[in-house]
C-alpha positions, 0 to 999 in steps of 0.5 A, a space after each residue: 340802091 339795089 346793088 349795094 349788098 352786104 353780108 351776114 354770118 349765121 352768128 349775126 342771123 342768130 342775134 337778130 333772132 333772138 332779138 325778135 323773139 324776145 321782144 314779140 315774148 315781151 309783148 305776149 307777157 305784158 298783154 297777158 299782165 293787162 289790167 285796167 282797161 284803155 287807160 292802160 293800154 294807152 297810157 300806161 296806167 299813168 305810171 311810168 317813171 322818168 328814166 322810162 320816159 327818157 329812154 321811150 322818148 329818145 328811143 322813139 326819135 333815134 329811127 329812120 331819121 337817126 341812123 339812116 337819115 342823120 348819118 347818111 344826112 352828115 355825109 352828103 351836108 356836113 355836122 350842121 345836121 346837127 342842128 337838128 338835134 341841140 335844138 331839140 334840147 332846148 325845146 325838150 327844156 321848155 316842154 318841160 318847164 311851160 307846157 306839159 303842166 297844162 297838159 297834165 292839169 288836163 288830164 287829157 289822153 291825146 294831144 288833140 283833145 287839149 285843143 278840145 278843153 282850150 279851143 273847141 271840139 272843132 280843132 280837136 278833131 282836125 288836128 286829130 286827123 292830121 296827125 294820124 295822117 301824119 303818122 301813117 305817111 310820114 313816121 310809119 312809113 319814113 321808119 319802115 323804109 329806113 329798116 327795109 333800104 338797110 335789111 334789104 341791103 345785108 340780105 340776099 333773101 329779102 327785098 325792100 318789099 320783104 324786108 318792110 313786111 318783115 319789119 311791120 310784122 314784128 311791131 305791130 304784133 307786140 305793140 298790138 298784144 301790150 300797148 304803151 307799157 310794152 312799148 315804153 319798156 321795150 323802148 329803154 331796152 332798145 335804146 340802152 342797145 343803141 347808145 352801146 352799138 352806135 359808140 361801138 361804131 364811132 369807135 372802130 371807125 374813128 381807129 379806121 382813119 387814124 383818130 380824132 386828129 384824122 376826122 377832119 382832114 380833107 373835109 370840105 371847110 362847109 361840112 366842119 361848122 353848124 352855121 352856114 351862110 343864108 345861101 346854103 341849099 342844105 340849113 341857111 342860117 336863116 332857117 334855124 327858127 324853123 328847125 325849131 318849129 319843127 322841133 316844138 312840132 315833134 317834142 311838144 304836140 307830136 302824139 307819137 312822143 308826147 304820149 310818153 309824158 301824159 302816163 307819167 306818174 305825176 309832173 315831176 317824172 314827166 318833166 325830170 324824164 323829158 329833161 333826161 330825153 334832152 341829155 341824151 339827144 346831145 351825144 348824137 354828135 358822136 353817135 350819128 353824125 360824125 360816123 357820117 364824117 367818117 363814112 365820107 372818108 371810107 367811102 366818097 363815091 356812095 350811090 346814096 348818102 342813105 347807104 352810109 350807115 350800112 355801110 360802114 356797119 358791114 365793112 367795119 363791123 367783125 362778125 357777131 357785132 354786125 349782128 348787134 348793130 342790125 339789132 340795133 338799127 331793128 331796135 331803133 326802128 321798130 321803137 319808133 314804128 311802136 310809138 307811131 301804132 300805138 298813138 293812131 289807135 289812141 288818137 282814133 279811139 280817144 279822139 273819134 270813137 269814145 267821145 261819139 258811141 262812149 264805148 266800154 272800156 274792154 272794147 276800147 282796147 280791142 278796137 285799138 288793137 284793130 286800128 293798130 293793124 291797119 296802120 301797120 299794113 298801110 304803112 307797110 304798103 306805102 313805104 317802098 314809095 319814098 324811095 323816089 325822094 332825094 334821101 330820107 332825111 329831106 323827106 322828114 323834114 321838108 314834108 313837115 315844113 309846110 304843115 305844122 308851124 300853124 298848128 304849132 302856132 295854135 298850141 302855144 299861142 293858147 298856152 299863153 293868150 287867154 282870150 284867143 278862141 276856137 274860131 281863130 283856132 279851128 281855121 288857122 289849122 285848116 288855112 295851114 293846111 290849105 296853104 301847106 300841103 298845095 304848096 309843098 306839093 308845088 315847090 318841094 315835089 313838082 319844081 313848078 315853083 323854080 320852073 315859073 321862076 320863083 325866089 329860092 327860099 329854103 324850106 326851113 324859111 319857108 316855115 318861118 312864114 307859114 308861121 307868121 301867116 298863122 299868127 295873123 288869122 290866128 289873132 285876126 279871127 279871134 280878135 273878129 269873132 271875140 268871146 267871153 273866156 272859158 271858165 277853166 281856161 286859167 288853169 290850161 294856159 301858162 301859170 306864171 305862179 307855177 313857174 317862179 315856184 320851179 324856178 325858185 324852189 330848192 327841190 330834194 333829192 337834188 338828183 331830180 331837181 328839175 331846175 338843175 337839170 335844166 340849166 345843166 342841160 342849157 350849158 352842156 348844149 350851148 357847149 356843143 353849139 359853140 364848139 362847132 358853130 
């Protein structure tokens, strides 16, 4: 990756510069328009809007396992990385209709602390810690190596080490000034120049090769269609539940996103604005993964897929739109290195902190602003180590693979099963981890796995397993240790009530009628599977 160099003109340099500048201005004038303690500075007052929440939601995702990692993964695999991305919709869907009405009925500040009012403090806490792990290795880090591979590669006065600094500079100090309200605002900002810069690439490469009727020409057969045979190494059919898994991972109980939704204003924007979210992760088919297609094309010897997208960014791009797209990919990655800053220090602060010494409010905020920095510095010390992955994206997904199905098993089954306790709760996320991590370490990193001659199983499968191990200690230990039910445990598990009156009621004005957009978006994404299944 080192050879691969590109080049700048002083026009590009300066829109990359007047980017950082505006946003790092953004966040000295929202800190100094804060008010109202921790509870905006981590959640925004509880008034964001949904057309915030939408933009901050896609924003957040659309980073390193976006531009760099989804092209670079459509190079090497084809559209069915796609898969990836439909399925976030109809998750995104069920987030809104089931789950995030028991989260705000909660009132809660962190993902974790649901499992606290559900379970008990037990859970709270070691999902807490896992996540903020998570968040430092994998969300961090994964976006702060995608930024410096691309930054390194257009400049001759940055390396990765350089570049990655440069990056965790620049985030850390407006996420560190404005919380989420900087955060979300920059966000939209951010992704509006996405969508524009990411069309503009699709565009001028689709001319390059001479049209849509040119994009498939000479693609192996594979590479055309989203679901492949159970023998596939890249996404077996058999694994598309586990895709899932990860996406009620990442949309559902991911603090790192779902933070967005908890400072709503009311359910309705909550639920209107992850809808929009899901919309707007559809168009990724133009905007990240056929470029992919079309990088495949310009240019088969890559040494990495992960350099399709700078590549086909600087060898295509005139000068001064090259400047947009860097801004664009800085914009993508630092709305995801905010969100990864911003929830650490709320899930320290709310999860460890107050609940042990109850501190004051103002010191809540400044203690959040210390732990901010620490993430940003371990995330930028750690990050240069992922070079030694296959490719970003195989990084993202199959570290998560082996960890996540049972706390994703924790969560929902506790939405919907009244009498499941803390007990079960507590060591079906211990059990997972205990399992997961060993065996991640042991099939994905070492190869001892395939060494002892082990059936292949694809990591994605993988995850449908782990999460039937889930199932049964979560069960087994609740049903063993059997408790009385909580007294407010009705109004934290799904309301059958609720969700007929959603489903039944003609909401005004018909623009945010959230049923509407629902199935709008169950068809438009159905759609797309059926066009390229």
């Amino acid at each position: 990756m080192e050879t691969a160099q590109f080049s700048l003109s002083w026009i590009d340099y300066l829109i990359v510069l007047v980017y950082f500048a505006g946003i790092v201005a953004h966040g000295v004038y929202v800190s100094k328009k804060l008010e109202g303690g921790s509870e905006s500075y981590f959640l925004a007052g509880r008034s964001l809007p949904w057309y915030l929440i939408g933009f901050s939601l896609f924003a957040s995702n659309m980073s390193g396992s976006s531009f760099v990692g989804l092209m670079g993964g459509a190079y090497g695999n084809g559209v069915s990385i796609f898969n990836y991305e439909w399925t976030a919709s109809l998750v995104l869907i069920l987030f809104a209709i089931f789950i995030l009405p028991s989260f705000l009925r909660a009132k809660i500040s962190t993902v974790p602390m649901f499992l606290e009012e559900r379970y008990d403090v037990r859970s709270r806490r070691a999902f807490s810690l896992f996540t903020i792990l998570a968040i430092m290795f994998i969300d961090t880090a994964g976006a702060l190596y995608a930024g410096g591979l691309v930054i390194s590669s257009v400049t001759g006065y940055l390396n990765l080490w350089t570049a990655v600094a440069v990056l965790a500079l620049v985030a850390g100090v407006y996420t560190i000034l404005g919380g989420l309200s900087a955060v979300v605002v920059t966000d939209t900002v951010q992704a509006i120049l996405l969508i524009i810069a990411a069309a503009a690439l699709f565009w001028l490469g689709l001319d390059e090769i001479g049209g849509w009727q040119q994009l498939f020409v000479d693609i192996p057969e594979e590479k055309q269609h989203l679901i492949l045979p159970a023998d596939d190494d890249f996404l077996p059919w058999t694994g598309l539940w586990g895709v899932v898994l990860l996406g009620f991972y990442y949309w559902t109980i991911n603090q790192f996103v779902v933070q967005r939704t908890l400072g709503a204003k009311d359910l309705k924007e909550g639920q209107v604005g992850a809808l929009f979210a899901g919309f707007l992760k559809l168009p990724n088919l133009f905007l990240m993964i056929l470029p992919g297609l079309i990088a495949l094309k310009l240019y088969p010897d890559l040494e990495t897929p992960d350099l399709a997208f700078p590549t086909l960014a600087f060898e295509l791009m005139p000068v001064g739109i090259r400047g947009l797209i860097m801004a664009a990919l800085i914009a993508a990655i630092m709305s995801s290195l905010d969100s990864a800053l911003n929830s650490a220090a709320t899930l320290v602060v709310k999860d460890f902190v107050e609940p042990i010494w109850n501190i004051e409010e103002k010191r809540q905020v400044w203690l959040g602003r210390v732990v901010t920095g620490i993430v940003m510095v371990f995330g930028a010390v750690y990050a240069p180590s992922i070079a030694s992955f296959e490719s970003l994206f195989s990084y993202f997904q199959s570290s998560l693979s082996y960890i996540i199905p049972t706390i994703v098993v924790v969560y929902i089954l506790g939405l919907f099963v009244p009498w499941l306790n803390g007990t079960g709760a507590f060591w079906t996320i211990v059990i997972g981890l205990v399992v997961g991590i060993p065996l991640f370490i042991f099939k994905e990193v070492t190869g001892l796995w395939e060494g002892w001659g082990l059936p292949a199983i694809h990591y994605t499968v993988m995850s449908s397993i782990m999460m039937l191990i889930g199932i049964v200690v979560h069960f087994g230990l609740s049903a063993l240790t059997r408790q009385d039910v909580k007294e407010d445990t009705e109004n934290l598990v799904w309301s059958g009530s609720e969700t007929l009156k959603v489903f039944t009621e003609w909401e005004r004005p018909l623009w945010k009628n959230r049923m509407l957009w629902a199935g709008l978006l169950t068809v438009c994404t159905a759609g797309f599977v059926i066009w390229f299944a």
